[in-house]
C-alpha positions in Angstrom: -76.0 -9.5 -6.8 -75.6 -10.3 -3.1 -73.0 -9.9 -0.2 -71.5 -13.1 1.8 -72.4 -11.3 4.6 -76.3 -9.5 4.5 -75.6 -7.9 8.2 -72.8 -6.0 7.2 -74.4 -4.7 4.2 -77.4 -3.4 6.7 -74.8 -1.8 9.0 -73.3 0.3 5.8 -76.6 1.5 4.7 -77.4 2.5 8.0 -74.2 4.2 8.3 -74.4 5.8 4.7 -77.9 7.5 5.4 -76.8 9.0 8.6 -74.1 10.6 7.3 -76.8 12.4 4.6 -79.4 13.3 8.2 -81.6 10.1 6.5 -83.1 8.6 9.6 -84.5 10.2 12.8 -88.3 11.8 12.7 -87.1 14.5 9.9 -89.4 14.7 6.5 -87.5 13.2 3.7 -85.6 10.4 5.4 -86.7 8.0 2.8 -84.8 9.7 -0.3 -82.0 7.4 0.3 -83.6 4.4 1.0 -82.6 0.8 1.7 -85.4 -0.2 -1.5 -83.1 2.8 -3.4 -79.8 1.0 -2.6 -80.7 -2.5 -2.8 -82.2 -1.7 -6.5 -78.7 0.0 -7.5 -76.5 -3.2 -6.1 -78.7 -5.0 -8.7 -76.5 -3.4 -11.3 -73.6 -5.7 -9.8 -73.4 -9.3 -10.7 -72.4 -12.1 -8.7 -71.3 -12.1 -5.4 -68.6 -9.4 -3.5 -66.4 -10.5 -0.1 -66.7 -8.7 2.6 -63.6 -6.9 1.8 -62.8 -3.5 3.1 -63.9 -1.6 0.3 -67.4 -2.9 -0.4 -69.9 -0.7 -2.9 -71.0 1.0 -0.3 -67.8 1.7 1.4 -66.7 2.9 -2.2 -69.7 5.3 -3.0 -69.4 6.5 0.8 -65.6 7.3 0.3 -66.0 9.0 -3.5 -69.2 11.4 -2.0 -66.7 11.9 0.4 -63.8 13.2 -2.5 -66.2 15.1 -4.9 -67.4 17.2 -1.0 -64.1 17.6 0.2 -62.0 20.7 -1.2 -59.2 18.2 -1.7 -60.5 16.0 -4.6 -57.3 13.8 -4.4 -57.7 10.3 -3.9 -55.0 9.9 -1.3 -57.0 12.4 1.5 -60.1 10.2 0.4 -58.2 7.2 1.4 -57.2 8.9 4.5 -60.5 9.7 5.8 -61.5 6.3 5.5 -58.4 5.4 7.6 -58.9 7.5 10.2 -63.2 7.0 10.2 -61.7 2.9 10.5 -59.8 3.9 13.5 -62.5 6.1 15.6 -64.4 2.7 15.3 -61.9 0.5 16.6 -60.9 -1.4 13.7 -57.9 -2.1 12.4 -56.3 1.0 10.1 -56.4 0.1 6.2 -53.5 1.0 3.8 -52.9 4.3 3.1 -52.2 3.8 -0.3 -54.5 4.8 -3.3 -54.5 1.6 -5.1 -57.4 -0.7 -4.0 -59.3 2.6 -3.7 -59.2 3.2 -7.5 -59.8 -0.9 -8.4 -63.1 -0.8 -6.2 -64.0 2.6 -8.7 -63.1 0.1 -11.7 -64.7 -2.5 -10.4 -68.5 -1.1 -9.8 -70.8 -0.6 -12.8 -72.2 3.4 -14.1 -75.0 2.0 -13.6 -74.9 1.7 -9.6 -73.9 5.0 -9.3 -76.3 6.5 -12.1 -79.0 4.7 -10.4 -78.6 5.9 -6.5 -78.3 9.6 -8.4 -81.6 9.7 -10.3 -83.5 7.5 -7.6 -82.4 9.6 -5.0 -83.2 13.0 -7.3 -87.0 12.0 -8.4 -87.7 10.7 -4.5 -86.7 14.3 -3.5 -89.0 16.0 -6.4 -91.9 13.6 -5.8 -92.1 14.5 -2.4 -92.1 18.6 -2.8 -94.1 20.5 -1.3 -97.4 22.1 -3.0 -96.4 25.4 -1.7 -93.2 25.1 -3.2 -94.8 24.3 -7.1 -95.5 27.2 -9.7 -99.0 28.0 -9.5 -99.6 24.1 -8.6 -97.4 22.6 -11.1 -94.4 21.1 -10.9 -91.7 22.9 -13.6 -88.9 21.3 -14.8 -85.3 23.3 -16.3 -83.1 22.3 -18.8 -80.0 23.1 -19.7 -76.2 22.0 -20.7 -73.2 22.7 -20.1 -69.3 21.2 -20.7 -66.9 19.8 -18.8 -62.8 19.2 -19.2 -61.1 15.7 -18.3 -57.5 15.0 -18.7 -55.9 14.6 -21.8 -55.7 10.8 -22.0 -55.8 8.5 -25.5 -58.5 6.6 -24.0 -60.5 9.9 -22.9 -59.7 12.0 -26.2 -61.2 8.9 -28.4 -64.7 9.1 -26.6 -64.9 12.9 -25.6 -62.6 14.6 -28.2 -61.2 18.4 -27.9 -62.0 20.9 -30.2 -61.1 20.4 -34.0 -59.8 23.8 -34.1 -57.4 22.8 -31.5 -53.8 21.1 -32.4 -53.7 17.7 -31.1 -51.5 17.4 -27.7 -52.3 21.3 -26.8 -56.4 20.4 -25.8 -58.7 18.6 -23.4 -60.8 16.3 -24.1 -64.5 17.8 -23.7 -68.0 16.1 -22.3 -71.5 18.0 -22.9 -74.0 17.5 -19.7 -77.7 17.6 -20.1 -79.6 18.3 -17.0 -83.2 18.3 -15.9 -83.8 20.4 -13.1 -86.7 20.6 -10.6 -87.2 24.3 -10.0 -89.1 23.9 -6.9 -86.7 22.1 -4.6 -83.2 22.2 -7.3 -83.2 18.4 -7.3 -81.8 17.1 -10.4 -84.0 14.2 -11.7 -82.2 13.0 -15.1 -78.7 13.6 -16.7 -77.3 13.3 -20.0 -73.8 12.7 -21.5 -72.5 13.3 -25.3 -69.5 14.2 -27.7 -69.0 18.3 -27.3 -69.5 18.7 -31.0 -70.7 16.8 -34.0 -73.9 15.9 -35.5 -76.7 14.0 -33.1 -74.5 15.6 -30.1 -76.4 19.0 -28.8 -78.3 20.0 -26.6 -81.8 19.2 -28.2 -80.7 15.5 -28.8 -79.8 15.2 -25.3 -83.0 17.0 -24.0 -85.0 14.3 -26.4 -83.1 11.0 -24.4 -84.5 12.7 -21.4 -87.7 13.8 -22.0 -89.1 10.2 -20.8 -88.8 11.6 -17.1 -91.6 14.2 -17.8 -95.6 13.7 -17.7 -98.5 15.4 -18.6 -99.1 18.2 -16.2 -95.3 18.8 -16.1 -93.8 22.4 -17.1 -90.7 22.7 -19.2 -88.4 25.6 -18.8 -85.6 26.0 -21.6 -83.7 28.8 -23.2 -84.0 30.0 -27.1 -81.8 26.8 -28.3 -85.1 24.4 -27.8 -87.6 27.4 -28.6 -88.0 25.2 -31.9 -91.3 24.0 -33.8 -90.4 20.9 -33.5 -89.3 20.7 -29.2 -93.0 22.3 -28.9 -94.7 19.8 -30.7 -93.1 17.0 -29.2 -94.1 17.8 -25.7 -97.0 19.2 -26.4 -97.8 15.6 -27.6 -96.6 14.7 -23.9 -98.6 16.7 -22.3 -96.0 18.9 -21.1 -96.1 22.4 -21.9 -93.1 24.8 -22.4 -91.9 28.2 -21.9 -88.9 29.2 -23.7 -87.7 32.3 -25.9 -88.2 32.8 -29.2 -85.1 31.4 -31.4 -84.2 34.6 -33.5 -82.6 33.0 -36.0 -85.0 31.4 -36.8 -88.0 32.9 -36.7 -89.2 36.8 -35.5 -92.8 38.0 -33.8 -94.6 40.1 -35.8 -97.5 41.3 -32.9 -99.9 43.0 -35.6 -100.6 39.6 -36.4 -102.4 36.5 -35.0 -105.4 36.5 -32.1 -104.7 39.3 -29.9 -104.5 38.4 -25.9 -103.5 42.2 -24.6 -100.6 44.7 -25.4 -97.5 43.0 -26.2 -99.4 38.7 -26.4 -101.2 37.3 -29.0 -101.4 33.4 -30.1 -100.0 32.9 -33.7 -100.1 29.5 -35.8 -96.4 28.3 -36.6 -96.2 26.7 -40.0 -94.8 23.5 -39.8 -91.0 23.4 -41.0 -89.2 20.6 -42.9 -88.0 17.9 -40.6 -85.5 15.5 -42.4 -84.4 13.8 -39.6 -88.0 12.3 -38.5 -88.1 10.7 -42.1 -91.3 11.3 -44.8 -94.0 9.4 -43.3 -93.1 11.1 -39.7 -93.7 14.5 -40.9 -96.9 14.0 -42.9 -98.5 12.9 -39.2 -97.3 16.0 -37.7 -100.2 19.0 -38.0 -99.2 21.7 -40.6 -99.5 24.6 -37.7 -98.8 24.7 -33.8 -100.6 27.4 -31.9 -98.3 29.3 -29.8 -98.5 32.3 -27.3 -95.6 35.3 -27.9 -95.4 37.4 -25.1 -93.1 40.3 -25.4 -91.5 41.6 -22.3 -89.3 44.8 -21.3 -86.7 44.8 -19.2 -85.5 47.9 -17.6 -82.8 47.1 -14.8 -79.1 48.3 -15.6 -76.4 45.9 -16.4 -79.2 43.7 -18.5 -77.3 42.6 -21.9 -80.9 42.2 -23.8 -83.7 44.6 -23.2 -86.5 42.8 -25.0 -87.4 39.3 -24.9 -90.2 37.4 -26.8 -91.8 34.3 -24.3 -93.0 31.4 -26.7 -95.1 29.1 -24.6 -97.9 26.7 -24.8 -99.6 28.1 -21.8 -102.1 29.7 -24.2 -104.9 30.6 -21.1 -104.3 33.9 -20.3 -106.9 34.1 -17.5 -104.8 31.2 -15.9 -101.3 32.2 -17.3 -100.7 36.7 -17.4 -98.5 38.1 -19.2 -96.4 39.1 -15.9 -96.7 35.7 -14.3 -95.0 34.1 -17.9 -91.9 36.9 -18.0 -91.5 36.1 -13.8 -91.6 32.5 -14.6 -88.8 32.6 -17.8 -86.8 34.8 -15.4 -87.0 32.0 -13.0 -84.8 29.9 -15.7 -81.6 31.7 -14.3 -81.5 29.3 -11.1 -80.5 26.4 -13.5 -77.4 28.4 -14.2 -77.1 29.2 -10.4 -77.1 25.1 -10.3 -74.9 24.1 -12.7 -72.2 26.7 -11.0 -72.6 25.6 -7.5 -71.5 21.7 -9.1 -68.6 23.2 -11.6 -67.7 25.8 -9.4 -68.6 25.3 -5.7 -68.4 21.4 -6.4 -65.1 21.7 -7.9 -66.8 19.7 -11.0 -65.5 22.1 -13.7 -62.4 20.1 -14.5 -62.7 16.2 -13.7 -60.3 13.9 -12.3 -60.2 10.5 -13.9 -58.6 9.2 -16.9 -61.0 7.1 -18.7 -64.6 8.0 -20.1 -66.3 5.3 -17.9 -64.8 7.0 -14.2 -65.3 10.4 -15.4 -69.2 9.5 -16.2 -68.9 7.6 -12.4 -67.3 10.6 -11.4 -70.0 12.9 -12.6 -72.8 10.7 -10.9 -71.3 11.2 -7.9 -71.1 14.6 -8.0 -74.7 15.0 -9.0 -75.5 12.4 -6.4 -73.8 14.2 -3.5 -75.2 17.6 -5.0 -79.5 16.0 -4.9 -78.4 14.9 -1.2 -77.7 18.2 -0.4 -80.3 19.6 -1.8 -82.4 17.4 0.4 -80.7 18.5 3.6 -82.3 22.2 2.4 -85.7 21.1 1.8 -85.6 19.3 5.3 -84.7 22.8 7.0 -86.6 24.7 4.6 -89.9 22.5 5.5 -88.6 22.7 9.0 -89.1 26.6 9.0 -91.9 27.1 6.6 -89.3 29.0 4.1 -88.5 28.0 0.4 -86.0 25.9 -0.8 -84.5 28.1 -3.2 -84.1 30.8 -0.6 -81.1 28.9 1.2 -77.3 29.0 0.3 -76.1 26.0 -1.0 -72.9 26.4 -0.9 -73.2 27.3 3.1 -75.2 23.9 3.4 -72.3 22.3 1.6 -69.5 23.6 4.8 -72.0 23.1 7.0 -72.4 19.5 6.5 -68.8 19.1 5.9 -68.1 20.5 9.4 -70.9 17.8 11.0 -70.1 15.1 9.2 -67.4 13.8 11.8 -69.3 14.2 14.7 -72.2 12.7 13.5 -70.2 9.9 12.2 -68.0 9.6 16.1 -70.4 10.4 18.3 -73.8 9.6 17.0 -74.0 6.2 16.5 -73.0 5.9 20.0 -76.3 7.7 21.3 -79.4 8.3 19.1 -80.6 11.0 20.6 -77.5 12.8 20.5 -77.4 12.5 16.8 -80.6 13.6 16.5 -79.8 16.7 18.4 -77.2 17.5 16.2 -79.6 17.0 13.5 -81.6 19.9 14.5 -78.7 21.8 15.0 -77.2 21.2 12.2 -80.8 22.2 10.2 -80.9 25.3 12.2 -77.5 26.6 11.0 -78.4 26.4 7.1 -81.4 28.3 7.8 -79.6 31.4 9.1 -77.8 31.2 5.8 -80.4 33.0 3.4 -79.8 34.0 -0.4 -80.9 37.5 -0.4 -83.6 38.0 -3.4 -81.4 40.8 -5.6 -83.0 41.1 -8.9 -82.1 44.4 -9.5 -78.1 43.4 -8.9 -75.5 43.9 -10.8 -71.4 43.6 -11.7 -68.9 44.2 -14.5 -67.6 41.0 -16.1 -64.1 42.2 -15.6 -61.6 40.6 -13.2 -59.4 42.3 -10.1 -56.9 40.6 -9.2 -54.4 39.6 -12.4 -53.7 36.3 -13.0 -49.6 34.9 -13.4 -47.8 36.1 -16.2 -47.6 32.4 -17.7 -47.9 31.6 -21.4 -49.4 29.1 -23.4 -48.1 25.7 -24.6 -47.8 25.9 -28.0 -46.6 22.2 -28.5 -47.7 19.2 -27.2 -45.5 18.9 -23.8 -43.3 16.3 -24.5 -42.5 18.2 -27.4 -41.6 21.6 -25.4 -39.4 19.5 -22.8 -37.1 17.7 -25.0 -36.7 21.2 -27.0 -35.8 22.9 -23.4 -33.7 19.7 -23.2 -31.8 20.1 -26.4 -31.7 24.7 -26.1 -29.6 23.4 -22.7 -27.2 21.0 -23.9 -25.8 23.1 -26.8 -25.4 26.2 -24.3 
């Protein structure tokens, strides 16, 4: 791949990493990197013009969508019209058309590339005060997301089966690995919402190739299995998950006892049929795990007991206390994964085929690691913790600068610099209180509109409306 004019590819990185604080003296100005670009615009084969929306234009103009409480792609257009304008160039159309071929017209695999390059730059670069007890722990976790109800999306990502066709939406599972340190998001996985080969475990196994020996892995009960422990044990990556009670239950009178409630037990190996004969004969017959069984006393907790399965079989190294802290600690990939459906407006996706809504999710998760960067520069800045910040304060914040970074600081360096700082200094004074002792009913206030469901397919329910007013 290569532009017919280099310069103005130089001037649009430039202009893409200010907008994200990625130049000036601040730590962690080479997350988004010229090397990190010019590897993604690999992905795109032969030659583009230097027509108004180039790949970097694009990406710069769909960040700009998935940040923007107005996801449409008609006040995405109209930011770049008016950002056109401030720079004395001539105004672009307003319409949505070209917009949406450039989308078309740039491999996943740009987008998917920026995002994970620009996610493991962040976590490779974290502070050692910011690790668990020197190591750097990893969360996984998955969740679903809706698309619109299109042949073409239905076909790859279909609804429910217990669902009447015409009355669903189609449905995507998301895997995500998760730094817990600095909330960066290093790898991301897409499949079916149901059917066989299409859980969370599968996905967690296509990703696994991110982690390395050294490297803890923080899951819930779904991958507390024999088999998820074995295989990254074999990594050299050791877990901490909860024990799976349907399938198996801790019986503390047995196995080498560690203290009060955390012994190590052997887990007899189970039959595997998916790993095939010869597989399963190489596998040891037991895995040594540590159960540690913990109480939990605050009100408003659902479960009151939980049994910690983990490799971490030290317990000089690795207490009892430190392992139930550390589990707890699991609950920030949920905080994650609701700041992108919920804060990001990522819930319910846009586009209409399966290719743009996987583009569209890389973009979220793209924008999302660059935020998260913008609070490990202020939270290095300050000497705090990234996890301590509000993201979804860091999110308006930048918002609100973006503008005046863009009109006024490429004019005068140091003045975008200064607003740099300032700009730092405001996410700090936004702190997430530490409240592990809150709590709230799961009930709702404020009613929602007395609306009912569509029991038919739409075109179905208009032409009968159609036909109830003609014979009155």
């Amino acid at each position: 791949m290569r532009c017919s004019r280099p310069g103005s590819v130089r001037q649009q990185v430039r202009f893409l990493k200010r907008q994200f604080l990625q130049d000036g003296d601040l730590p962690f100005t080479d997350v988004l990197s010229e090397e990190i670009i010019s590897q993604a615009l690999t992905a795109i084969s032969g030659v583009w013009k230097d027509r108004i929306y180039t790949p970097l234009v694009t990406l710069w103009v769909f960040l700009g969508q998935v940040l923007s409480a107005d996801h449409s792609c008609r006040a995405a257009v109209a930011r770049l019209v008016v950002h056109r304008l401030s720079r004395g160039k001539m105004a672009c159309s307003s319409k949505t058309g070209a917009y949406c071929q450039a989308r078309r017209r740039l491999p996943e695999e740009f987008f998917s590339a920026v995002t994970r390059s620009v996610g493991r730059a962040l976590d490779g670069q974290t502070d050692r005060k910011w690790l668990w007890k020197g190591r750097p722990v990893y969360m996984f976790d998955g969740t679903m997301v809706s698309m619109p109800d299109t042949p073409d999306n239905q076909a790859e990502y279909p609804q429910p089966s217990n669902q009447r066709p015409g009355l669903g939406f189609p449905l995507a599972r998301i895997g995500a690995l998760t730094s817990l340190a600095c909330g960066a998001i290093v790898q991301l996985g897409f499949s079916r919402y149901a059917g066989k080969g299409q859980g969370e475990v599968t996905l967690l196994r296509q990703l696994a190739g991110v982690l390395s020996a050294g490297d803890v892995l923080l899951a819930d009960c779904l991958i507390g299995n024999w088999r998820c422990l074995f295989e990254m044990q074999e990594r050299g990556v050791d877990m901490v998950t909860r024990l799976n009670k349907a399938l198996r239950t801790a019986d503390f009178r047995k196995g080498r006892r560690l203290g009060k409630d955390d012994h190590l037990v052997r887990w007899p190996k189970p039959h595997i049929r998916e790993v095939g004969r010869a597989a399963q004969r190489a596998m040891p017959r037991f895995l040594t795990v540590r159960e540690v069984r913990v109480h939990i006393q605050q009100p408003g907790f659902r479960t009151r007991v939980i049994v910690v399965v983990t490799t971490l079989i030290d317990p000089q190294k690795y207490s009892k206390e430190e392992l139930g802290d550390l589990y707890r600690a699991r609950w920030n990939q949920e905080l994650d994964l609701r700041s992108i459906k919920s804060t990001m407006q990522m819930d319910v996706l846009r586009c209409k085929t399966p290719e743009l809504v996987r583009k569209e999710v890389w973009t979220h998760i793209l924008a999302y690691n660059l935020i998260r960067t913008i609070m490990a520069q202020a939270a290095l800045r300050h000497e705090i913790e990234p996890r301590t910040l509000s993201f979804k304060a860091t999110m308006q914040i930048l918002e609100a600068f973006q503008p005046l970074i863009d009109f006024q600081g490429r004019r005068d360096r140091k003045f975008r610099l200064h607003l740099y700082d300032q700009l730092l200094d405001a996410v700090v004074l936004h702190r997430v209180a530490d409240r592990p002792d809150r709590f709230e009913p799961r009930r709702r206030k404020r009613r929602p509109p007395l609306y009912g469901y569509l029991t038919m397919p739409r075109h179905v329910t208009k032409t009968a409306i159609l036909n109830r007013t003609m014979h009155n």
